[in-house]
BAGU-381504 format. One line per 8 residues: their letters; for each residue x, y, z negated of N, C-alpha, C. Coordinates in steps of 0.05 Angstrom, whole numbers. Atoms other than C-alpha are relative to their C-alpha. Example, Ala and Ser with C-alpha at 12.3 -4.5 7.8 and 13.67 -1.06 7.14 Angstrom:
2
AS) 18/-24/0/246/-90/-156/18/24/0 ~ -16/-24/1/273/-21/-143/-15/22/-14
END
This chain:
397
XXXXXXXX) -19/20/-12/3727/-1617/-4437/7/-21/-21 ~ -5/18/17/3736/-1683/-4469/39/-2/-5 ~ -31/1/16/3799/-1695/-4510/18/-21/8 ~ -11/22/-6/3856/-1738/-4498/9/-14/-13 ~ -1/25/15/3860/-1806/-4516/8/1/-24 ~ -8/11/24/3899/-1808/-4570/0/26/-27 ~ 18/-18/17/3856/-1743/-4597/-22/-2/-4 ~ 43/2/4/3782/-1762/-4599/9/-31/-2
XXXXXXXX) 6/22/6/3750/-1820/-4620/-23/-3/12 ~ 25/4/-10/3689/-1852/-4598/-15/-22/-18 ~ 25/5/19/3623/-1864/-4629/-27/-11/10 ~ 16/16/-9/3575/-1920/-4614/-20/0/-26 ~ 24/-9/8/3508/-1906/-4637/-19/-30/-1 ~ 17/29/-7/3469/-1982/-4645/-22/-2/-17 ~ 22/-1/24/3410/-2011/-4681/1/-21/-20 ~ -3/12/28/3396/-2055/-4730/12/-40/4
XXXXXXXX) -26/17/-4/3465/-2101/-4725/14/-1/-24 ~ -25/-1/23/3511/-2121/-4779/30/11/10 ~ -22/-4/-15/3572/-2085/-4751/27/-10/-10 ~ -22/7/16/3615/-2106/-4808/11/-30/15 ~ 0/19/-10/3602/-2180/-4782/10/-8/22 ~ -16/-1/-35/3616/-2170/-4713/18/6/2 ~ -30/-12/-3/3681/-2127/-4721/12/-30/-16 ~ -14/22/11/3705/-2186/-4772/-2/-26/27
XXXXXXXX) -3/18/-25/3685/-2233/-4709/17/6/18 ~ -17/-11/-18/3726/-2195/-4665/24/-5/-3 ~ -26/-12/12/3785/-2177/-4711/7/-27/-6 ~ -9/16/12/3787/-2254/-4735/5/-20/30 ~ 4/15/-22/3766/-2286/-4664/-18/-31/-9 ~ 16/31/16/3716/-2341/-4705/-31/13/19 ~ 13/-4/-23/3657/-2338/-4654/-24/9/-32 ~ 24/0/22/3584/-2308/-4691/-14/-21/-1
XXXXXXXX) 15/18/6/3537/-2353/-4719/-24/-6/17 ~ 26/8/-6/3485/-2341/-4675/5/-7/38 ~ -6/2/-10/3479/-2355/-4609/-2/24/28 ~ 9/-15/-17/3488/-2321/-4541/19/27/-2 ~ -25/-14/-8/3531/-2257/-4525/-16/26/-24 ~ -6/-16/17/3551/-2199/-4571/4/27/15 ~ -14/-27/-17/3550/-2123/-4531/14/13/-22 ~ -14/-16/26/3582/-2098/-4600/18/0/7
XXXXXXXX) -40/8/3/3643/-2147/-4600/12/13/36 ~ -5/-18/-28/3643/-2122/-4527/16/27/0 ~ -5/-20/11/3648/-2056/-4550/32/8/-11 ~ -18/-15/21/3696/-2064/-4598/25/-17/16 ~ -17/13/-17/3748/-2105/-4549/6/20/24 ~ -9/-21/-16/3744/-2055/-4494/16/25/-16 ~ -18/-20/21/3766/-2000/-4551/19/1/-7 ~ -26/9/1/3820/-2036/-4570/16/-1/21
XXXXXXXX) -11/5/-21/3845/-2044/-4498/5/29/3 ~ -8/-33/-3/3839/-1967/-4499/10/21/-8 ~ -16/-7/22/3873/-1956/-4564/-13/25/-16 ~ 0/-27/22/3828/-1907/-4600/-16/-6/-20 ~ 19/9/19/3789/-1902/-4655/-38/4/1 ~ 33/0/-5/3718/-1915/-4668/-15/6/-23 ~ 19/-5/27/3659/-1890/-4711/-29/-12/13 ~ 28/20/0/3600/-1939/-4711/-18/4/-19
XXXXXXXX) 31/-1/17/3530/-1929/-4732/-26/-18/9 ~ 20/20/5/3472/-1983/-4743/-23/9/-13 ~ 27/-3/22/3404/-1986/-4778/-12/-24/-7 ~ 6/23/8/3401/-2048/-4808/-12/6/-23 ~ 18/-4/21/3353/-2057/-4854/18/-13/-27 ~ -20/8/18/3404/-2060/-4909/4/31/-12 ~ 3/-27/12/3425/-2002/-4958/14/21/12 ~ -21/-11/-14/3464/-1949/-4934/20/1/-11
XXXXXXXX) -29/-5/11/3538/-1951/-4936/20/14/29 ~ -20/-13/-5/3598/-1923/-4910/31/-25/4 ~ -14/16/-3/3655/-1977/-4887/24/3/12 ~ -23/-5/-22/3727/-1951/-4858/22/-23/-8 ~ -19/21/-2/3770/-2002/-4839/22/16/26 ~ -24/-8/-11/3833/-1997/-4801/-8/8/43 ~ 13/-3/-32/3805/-1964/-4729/-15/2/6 ~ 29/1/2/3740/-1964/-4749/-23/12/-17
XXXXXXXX) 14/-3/20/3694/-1931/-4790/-31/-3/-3 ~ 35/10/-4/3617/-1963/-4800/-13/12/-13 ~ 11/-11/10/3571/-1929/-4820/-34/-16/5 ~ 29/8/-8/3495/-1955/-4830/-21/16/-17 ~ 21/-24/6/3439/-1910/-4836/-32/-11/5 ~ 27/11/-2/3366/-1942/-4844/-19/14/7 ~ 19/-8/-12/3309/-1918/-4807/-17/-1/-19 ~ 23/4/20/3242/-1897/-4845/-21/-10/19
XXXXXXXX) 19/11/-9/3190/-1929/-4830/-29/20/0 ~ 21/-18/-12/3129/-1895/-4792/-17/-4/18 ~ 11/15/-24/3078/-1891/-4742/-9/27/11 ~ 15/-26/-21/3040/-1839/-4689/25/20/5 ~ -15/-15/-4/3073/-1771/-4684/20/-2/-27 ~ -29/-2/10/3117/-1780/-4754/16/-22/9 ~ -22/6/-6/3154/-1834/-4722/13/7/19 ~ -21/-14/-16/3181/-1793/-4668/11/15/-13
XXXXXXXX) -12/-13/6/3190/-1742/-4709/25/-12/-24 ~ -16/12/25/3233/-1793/-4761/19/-3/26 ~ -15/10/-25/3262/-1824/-4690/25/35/4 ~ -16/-23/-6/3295/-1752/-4669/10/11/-20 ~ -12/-11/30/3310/-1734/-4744/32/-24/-6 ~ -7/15/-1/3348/-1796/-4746/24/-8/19 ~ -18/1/-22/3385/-1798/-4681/16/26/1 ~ -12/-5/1/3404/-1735/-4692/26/15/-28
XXXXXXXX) -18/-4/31/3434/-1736/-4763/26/-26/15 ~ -23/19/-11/3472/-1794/-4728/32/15/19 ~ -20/-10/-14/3509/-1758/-4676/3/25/-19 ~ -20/-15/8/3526/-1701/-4724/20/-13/-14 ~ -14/7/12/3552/-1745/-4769/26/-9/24 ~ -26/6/-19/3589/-1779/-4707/21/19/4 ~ -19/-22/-20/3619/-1710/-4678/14/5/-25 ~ -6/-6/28/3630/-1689/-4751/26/-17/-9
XXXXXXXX) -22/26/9/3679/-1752/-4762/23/4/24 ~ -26/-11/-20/3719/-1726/-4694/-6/-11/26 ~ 1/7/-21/3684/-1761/-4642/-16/11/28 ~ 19/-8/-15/3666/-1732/-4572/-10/-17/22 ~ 6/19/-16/3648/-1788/-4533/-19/-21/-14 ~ 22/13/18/3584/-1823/-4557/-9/-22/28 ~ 15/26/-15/3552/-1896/-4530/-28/7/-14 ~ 25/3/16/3482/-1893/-4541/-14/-22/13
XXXXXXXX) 15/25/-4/3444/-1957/-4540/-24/1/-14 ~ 39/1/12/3385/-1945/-4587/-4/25/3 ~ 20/-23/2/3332/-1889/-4595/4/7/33 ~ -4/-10/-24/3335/-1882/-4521/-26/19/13 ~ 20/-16/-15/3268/-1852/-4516/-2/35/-12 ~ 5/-28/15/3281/-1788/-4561/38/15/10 ~ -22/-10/-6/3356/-1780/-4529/-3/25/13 ~ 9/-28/-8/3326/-1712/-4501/4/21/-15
XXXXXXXX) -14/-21/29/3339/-1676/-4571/22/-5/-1 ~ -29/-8/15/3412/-1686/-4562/10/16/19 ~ -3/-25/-22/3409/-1626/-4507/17/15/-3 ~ -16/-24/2/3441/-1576/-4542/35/-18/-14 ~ -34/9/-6/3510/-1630/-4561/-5/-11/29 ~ -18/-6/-32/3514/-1635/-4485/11/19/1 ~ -16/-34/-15/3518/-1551/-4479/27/-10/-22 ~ -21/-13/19/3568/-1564/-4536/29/-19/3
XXXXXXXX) -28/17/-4/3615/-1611/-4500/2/-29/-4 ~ -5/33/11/3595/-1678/-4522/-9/-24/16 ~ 1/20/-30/3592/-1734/-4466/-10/-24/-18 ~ 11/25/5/3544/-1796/-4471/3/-20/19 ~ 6/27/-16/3542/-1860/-4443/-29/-11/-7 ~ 27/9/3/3469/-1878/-4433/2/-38/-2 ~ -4/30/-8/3471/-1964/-4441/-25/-6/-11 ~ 25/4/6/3401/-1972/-4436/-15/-32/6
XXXXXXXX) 2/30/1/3378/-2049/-4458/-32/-2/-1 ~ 26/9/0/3307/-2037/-4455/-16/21/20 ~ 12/-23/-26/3252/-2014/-4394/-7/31/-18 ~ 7/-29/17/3236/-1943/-4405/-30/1/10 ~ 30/18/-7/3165/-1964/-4369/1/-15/-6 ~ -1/27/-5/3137/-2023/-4381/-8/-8/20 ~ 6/11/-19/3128/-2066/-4325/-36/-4/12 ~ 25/20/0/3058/-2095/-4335/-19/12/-15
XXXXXXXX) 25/-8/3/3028/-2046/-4372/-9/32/1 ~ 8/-32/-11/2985/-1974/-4370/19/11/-23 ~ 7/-24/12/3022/-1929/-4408/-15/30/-9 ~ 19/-20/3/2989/-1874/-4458/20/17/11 ~ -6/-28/0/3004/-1802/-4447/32/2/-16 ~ -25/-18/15/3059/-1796/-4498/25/-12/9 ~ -27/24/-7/3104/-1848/-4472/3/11/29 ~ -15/-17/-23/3101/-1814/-4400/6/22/-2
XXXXXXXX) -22/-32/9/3119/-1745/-4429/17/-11/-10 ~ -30/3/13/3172/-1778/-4464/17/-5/24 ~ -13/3/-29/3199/-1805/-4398/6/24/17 ~ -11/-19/-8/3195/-1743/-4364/24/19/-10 ~ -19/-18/11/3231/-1713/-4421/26/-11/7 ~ -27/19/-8/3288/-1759/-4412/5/4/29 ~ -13/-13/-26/3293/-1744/-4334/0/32/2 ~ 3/-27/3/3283/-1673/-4352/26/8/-9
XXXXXXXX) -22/-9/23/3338/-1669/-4410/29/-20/12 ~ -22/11/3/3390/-1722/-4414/2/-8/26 ~ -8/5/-33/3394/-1751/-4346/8/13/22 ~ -2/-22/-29/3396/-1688/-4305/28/4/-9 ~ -20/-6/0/3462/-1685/-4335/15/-22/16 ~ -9/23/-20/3484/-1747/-4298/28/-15/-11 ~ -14/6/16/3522/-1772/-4358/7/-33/9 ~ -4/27/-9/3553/-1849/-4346/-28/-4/-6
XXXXXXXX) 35/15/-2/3477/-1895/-4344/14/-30/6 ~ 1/23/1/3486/-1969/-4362/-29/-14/2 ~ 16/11/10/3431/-2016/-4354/-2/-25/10 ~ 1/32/9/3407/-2082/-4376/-9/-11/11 ~ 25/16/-14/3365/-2105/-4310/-2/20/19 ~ -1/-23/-33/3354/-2077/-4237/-26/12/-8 ~ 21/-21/1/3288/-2061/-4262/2/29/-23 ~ -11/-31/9/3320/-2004/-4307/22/17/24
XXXXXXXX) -10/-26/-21/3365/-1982/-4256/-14/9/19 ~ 23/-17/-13/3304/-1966/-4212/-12/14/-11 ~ 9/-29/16/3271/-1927/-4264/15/15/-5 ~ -23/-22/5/3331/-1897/-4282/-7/18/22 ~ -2/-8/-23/3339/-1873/-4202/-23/14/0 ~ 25/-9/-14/3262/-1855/-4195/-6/23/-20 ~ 5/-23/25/3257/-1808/-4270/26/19/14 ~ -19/-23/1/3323/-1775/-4250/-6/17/31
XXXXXXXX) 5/-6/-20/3300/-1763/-4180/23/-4/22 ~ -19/22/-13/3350/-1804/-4146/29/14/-5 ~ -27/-9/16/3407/-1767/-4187/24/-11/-3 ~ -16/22/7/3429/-1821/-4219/2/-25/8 ~ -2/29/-3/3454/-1890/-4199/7/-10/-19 ~ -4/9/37/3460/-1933/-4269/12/-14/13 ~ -16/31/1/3507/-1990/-4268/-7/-18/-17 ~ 11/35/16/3476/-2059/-4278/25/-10/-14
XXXXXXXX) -14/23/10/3508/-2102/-4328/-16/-29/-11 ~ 7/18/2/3492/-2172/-4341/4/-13/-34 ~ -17/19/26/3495/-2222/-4405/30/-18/14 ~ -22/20/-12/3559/-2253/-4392/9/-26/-29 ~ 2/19/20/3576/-2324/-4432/30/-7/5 ~ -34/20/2/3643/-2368/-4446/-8/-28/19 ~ 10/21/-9/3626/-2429/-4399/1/-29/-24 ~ 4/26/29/3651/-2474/-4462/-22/2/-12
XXXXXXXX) 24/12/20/3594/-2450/-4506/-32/-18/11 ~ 28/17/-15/3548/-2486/-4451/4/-37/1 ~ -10/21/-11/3599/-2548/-4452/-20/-26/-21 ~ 9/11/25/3562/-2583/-4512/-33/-14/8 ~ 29/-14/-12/3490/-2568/-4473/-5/-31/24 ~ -2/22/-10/3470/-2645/-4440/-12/14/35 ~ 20/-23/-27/3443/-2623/-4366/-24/-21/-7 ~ 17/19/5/3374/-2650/-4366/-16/-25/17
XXXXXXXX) 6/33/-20/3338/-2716/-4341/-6/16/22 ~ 13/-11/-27/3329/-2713/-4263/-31/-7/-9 ~ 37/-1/11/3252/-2739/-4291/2/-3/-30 ~ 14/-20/33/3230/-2709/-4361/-11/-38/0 ~ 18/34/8/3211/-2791/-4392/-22/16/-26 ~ 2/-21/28/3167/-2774/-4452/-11/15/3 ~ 3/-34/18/3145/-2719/-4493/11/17/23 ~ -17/-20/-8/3163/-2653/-4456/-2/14/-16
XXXXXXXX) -3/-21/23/3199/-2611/-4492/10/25/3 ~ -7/-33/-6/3201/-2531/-4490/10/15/-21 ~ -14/-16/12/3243/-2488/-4519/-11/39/5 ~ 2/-26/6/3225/-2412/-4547/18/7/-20 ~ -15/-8/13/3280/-2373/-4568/5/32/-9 ~ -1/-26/-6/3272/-2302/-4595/-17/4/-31 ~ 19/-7/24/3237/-2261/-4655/-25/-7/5 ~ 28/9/6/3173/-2287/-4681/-12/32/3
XXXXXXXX) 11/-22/-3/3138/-2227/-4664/-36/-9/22 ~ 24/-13/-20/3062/-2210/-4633/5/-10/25 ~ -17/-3/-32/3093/-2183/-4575/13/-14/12 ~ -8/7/-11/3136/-2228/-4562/-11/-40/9 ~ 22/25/-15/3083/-2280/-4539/-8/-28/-25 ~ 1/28/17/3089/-2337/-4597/-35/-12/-3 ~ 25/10/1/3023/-2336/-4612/-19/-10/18 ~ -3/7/-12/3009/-2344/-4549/-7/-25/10
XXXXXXXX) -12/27/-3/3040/-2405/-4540/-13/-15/-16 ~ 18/14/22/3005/-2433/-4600/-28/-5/15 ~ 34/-1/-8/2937/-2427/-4559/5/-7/15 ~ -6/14/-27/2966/-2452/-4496/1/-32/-13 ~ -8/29/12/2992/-2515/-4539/-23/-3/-9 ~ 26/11/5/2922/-2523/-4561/-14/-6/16 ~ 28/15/-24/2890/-2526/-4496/20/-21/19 ~ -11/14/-15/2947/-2573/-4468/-11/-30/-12
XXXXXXXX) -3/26/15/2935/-2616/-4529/-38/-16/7 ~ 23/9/0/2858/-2609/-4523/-6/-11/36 ~ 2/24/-24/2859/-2630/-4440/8/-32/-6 ~ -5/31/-5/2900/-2693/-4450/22/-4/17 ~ -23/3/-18/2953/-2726/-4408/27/7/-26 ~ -29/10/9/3028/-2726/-4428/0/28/-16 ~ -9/-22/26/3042/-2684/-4496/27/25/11 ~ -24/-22/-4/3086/-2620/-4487/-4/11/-33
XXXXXXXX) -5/-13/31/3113/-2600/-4550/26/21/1 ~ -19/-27/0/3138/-2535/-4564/16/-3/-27 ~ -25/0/27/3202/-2517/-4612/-1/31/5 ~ 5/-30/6/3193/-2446/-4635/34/6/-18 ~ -11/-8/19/3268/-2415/-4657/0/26/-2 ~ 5/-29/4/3272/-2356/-4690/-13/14/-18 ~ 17/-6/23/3242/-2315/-4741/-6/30/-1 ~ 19/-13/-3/3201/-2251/-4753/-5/14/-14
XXXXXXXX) 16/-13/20/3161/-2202/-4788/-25/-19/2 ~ 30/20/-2/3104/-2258/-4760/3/-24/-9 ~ -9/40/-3/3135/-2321/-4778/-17/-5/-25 ~ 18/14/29/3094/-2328/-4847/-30/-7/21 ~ 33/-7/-5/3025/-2303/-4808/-1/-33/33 ~ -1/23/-16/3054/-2365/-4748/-4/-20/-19 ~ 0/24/11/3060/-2418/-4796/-34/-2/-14 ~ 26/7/17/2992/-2409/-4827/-15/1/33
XXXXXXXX) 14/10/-18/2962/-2408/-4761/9/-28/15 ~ -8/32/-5/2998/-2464/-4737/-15/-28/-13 ~ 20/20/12/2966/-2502/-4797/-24/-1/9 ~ 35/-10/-3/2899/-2476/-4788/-8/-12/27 ~ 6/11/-28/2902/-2501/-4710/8/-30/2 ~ -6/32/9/2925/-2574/-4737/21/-7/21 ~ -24/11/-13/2987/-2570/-4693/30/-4/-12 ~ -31/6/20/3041/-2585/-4738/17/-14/19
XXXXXXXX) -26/12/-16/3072/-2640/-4691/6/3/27 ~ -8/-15/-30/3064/-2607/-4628/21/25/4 ~ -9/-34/2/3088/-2537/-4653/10/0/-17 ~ -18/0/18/3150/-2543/-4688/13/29/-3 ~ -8/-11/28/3173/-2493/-4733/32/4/-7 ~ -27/17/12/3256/-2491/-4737/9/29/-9 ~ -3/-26/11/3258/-2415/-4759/39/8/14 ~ -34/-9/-5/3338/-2383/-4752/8/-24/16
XXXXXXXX) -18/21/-13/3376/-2425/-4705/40/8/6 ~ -31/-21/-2/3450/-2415/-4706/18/-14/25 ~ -8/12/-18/3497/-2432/-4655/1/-31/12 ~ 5/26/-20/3503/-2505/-4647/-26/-8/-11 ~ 33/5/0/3424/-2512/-4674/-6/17/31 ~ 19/-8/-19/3398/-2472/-4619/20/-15/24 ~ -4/23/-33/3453/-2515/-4563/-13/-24/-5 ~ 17/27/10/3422/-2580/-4600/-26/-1/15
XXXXXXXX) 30/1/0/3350/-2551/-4589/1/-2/41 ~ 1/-3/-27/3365/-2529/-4516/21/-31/16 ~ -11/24/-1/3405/-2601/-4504/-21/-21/2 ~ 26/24/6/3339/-2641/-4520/-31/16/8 ~ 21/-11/-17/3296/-2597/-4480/-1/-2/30 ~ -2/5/-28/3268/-2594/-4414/-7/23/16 ~ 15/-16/-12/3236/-2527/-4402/16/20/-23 ~ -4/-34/22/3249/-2446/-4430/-31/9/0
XXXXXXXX) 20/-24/-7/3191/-2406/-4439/8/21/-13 ~ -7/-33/12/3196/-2327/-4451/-34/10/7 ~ 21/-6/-16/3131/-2313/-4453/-11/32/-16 ~ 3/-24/10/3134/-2239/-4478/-22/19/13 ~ 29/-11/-3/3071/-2188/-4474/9/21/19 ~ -7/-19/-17/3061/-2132/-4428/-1/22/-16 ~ -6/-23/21/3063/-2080/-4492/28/-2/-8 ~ -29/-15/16/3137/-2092/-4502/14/10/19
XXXXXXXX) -21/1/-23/3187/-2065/-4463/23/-18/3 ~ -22/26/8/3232/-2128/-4458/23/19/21 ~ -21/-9/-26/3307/-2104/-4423/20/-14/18 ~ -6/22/-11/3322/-2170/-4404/-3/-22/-5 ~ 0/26/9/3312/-2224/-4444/20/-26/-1 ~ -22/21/-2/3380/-2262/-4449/-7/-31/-6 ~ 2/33/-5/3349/-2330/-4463/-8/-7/30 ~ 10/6/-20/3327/-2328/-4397/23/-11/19
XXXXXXXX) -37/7/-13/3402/-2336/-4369/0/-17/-12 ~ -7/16/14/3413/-2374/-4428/-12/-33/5 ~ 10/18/-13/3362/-2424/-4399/4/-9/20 ~ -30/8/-27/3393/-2422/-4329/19/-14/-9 ~ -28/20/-1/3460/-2444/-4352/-2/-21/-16 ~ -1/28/18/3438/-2498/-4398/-20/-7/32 ~ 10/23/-28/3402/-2522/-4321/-30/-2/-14 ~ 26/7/5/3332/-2515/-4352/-23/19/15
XXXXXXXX) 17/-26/-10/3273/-2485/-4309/-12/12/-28 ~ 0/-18/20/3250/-2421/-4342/-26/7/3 ~ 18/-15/-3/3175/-2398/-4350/-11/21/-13 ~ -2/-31/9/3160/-2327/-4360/-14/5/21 ~ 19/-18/-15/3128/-2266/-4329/11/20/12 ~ -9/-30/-11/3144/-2193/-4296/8/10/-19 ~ 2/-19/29/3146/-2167/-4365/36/-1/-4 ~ -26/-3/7/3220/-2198/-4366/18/9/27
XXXXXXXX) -13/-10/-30/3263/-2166/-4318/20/-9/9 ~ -26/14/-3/3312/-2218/-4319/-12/-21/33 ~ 23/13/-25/3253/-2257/-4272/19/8/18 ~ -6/-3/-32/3283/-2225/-4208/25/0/-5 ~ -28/8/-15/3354/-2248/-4213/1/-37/-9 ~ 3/25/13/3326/-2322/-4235/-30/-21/14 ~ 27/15/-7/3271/-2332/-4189/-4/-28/7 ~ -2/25/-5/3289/-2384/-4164/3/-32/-10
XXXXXXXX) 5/21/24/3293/-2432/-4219/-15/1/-22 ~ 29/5/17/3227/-2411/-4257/-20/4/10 ~ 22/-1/-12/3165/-2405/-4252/-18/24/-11 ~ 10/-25/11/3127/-2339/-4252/-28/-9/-12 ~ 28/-8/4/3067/-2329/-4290/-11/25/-8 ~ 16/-26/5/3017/-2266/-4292/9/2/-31 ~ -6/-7/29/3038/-2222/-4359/-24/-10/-20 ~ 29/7/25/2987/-2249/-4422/-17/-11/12
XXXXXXXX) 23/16/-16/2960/-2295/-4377/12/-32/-20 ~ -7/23/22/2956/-2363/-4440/-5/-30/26 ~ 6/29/-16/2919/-2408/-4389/22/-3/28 ~ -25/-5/-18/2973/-2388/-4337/20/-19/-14 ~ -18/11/14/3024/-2411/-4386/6/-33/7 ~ 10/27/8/2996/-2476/-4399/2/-16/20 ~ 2/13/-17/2983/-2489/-4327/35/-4/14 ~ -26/-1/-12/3054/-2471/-4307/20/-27/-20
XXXXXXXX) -4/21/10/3078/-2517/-4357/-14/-28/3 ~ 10/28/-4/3036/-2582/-4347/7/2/27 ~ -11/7/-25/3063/-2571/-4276/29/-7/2 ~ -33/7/11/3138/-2573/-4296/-7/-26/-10 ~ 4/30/16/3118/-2638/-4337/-20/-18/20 ~ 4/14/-19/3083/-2671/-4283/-7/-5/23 ~ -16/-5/-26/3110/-2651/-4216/23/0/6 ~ -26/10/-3/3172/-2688/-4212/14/21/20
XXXXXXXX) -23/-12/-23/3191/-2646/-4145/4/21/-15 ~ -1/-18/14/3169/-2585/-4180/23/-1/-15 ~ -21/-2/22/3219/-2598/-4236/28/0/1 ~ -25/-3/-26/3271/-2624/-4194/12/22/11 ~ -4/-21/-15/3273/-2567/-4149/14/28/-12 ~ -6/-27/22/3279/-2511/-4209/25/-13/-14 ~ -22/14/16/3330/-2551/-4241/30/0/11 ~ -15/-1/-22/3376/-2559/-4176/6/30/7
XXXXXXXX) 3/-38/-8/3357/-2479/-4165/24/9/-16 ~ -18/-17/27/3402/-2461/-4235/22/2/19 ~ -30/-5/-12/3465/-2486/-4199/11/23/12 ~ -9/-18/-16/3474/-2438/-4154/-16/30/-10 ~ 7/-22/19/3449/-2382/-4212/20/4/-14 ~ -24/-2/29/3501/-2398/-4267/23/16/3 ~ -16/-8/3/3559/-2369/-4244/3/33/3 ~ 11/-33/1/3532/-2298/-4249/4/9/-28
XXXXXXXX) -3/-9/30/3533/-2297/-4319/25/-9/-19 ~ -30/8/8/3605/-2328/-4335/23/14/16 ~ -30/-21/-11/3643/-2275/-4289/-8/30/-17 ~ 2/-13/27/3656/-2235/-4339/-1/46/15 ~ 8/-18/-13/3658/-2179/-4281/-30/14/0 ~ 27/-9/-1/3594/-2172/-4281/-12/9/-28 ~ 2/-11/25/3591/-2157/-4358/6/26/-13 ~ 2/-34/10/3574/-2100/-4399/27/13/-10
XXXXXXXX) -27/-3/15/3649/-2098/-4436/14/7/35 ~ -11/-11/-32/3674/-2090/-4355/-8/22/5 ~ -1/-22/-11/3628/-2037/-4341/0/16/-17 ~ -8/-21/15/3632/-1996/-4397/31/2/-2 ~ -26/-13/4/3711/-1998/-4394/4/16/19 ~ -5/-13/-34/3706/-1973/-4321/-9/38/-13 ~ 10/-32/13/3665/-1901/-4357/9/8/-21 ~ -16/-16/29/3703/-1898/-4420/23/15/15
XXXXX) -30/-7/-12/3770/-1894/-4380/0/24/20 ~ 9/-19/-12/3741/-1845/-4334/-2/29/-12 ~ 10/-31/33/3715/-1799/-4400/32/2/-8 ~ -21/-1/15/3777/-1808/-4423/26/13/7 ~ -20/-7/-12/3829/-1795/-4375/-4/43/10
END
């Protein structure tokens, strides 16, 4: 039986976040540097509303320390780095040195947000009394592509183990709360939550021309990664540049484990002034970038599991159509103001874009669509800090 309130603490389990940063964002009210919504400061705002204390754990690639502040104690614990079967077996070594440490510190009420695919090894703290909140931000299938073998036994394990307990289930996209529903065997219903925003940080954000004059210009906002399509885009911008007709020039923010291996291909493909380069973007750089744009693309692979893709909202409420694929599962609450294209489809890309840039209705039409999108993501109802207070208070009481 869980403890009352003002005997337990609760212990949010995250990944690789500065937590120090965020709680000082919280505790000071000075917004973060970067842009776009925070489920931490979320976190740590509903907590406070509920008056207890918290033990926080991260894996930022930073050293490990130990950080108690007044209501809080952080803890960050770095992941080793691995591959095949030792990184499951690091993954479940890892997750669960975490929650002992958590319970160990006094807390029986755990958020788990990362390692969601090895949450099956924390079987035996269920028999032992310890209540999770599943807030799962990424598909547990991917959409678009085959999974091997080990990734659908892991799934089973997870409707096998942790789910059949029918512990709270957050998630980040209707297409997790259908997998959720379909692994647990219609068990569980998850509660969607949304990115939710401040409507000011959009006030800055110009809406864009009813006709694109000019250059068109697209905005990618996200880690330089593989997976998450960049390169991509680089080969699309090569065959837009090599047809002809009106220049589209991409603005790449963001940065990577790939951003060195981008910039040398970028040279190597002689697109320097098409395929800009602006690495980190911090809050008013990335409203600047999206201010003097005319298009989003998300053009992420069918090997990641994306669990929503928040620029994709973020593109909505700045009024910009959005082009992307199935892969992001933000697509089906945004259809209507982008434009789908097949997952790792480059010439797809390309074509969906030179149609935005010169199909006035087309552009028009997706542009006009946002309006009646935006206000989905500024009711703050619909946000993750709402529905996780609704299951803490529940655990709690």
């Amino acid at each position: 039986m869980v403890a009352r309130r003002d005997e337990t603490k609760i212990g949010y389990i995250s990944g690789p976040v500065d937590a120090r940063v965020v709680h000082d964002s919280w505790r000071t009210g000075t917004p973060l540097g970067y842009f776009g919504t925070s489920y931490l400061l979320q976190f740590f705002e509903v907590a406070s509303e509920l008056g207890v204390d918290l033990i926080v754990t991260t894996s930022a690639a930073q050293p490990r320390y130990d950080e108690v502040r007044p209501g809080v104690h952080i803890m960050n614990r770095p992941r080793r780095a691995a591959a095949g079967l030792r990184y499951h077996l690091h993954e479940v070594a890892w997750l669960w040195g975490r929650v002992r440490e958590t319970v160990a510190g006094g807390a029986r009420i755990i958020v788990l947000t990362d390692a969601m695919f090895h949450w099956w090894a924390l079987l035996p703290w269920r028999w032992r009394g310890v209540r999770f909140v599943n807030a799962l931000h990424c598909a547990i299938l991917r959409p678009a592509a085959r999974e091997p073998l080990t990734r659908r036994v892991i799934a089973r394990l997870l409707a096998w183990g942790h789910y059949r307990f029918a512990d709270p289930t957050l998630a980040a996209s209707p297409l997790i709360v259908a997998q959720v529903k379909a692994l647990s065997g219609g068990r569980i219903d998850a509660t969607l939550f949304l990115p939710t925003y401040a409507p000011a940080q959009f006030a800055t954000i110009a809406p864009p021309a009813a006709t694109p004059q000019g250059d068109f210009h697209v905005v990618f906002a996200g880690r330089v990664e593989h997976n998450k399509g960049v390169f991509d885009m680089l080969e699309a911008c090569r065959r837009l540049q090599a047809e002809g007709g009106r220049r589209i020039v991409f603005h790449i923010c963001g940065e990577g484990t790939a951003s060195a291996a981008l910039q040398d291909a970028v040279r190597a493909a002689g697109m320097e002034e098409l395929f800009l380069l602006h690495g980190f973007c911090d809050r008013a750089a990335l409203a600047q970038r999206l201010s003097e744009s005319d298009a989003v693309v998300v053009p992420t692979r069918s090997d990641f599991e994306e669990g929503f893709a928040m620029i994709v909202a973020e593109g909505v409420i700045a009024r910009r159509p959005v082009v992307t694929s199935r892969v992001c599962p933000a697509l089906e609450l945004v259809h209507a103001a982008a434009v789908e294209v097949a997952p790792d489809d480059v010439a797809g890309y390309a074509a969906a874009l030179r149609a935005l840039a010169d199909d006035a209705g087309l552009y028009a039409r997706k542009v006009a669509a946002t309006e009646g999108l935006r206000d989905a993501f500024f009711d703050e109802a619909n946000g993750y800090g709402a529905k996780l207070r609704v299951v803490l208070r529940a655990l709690l009481d």
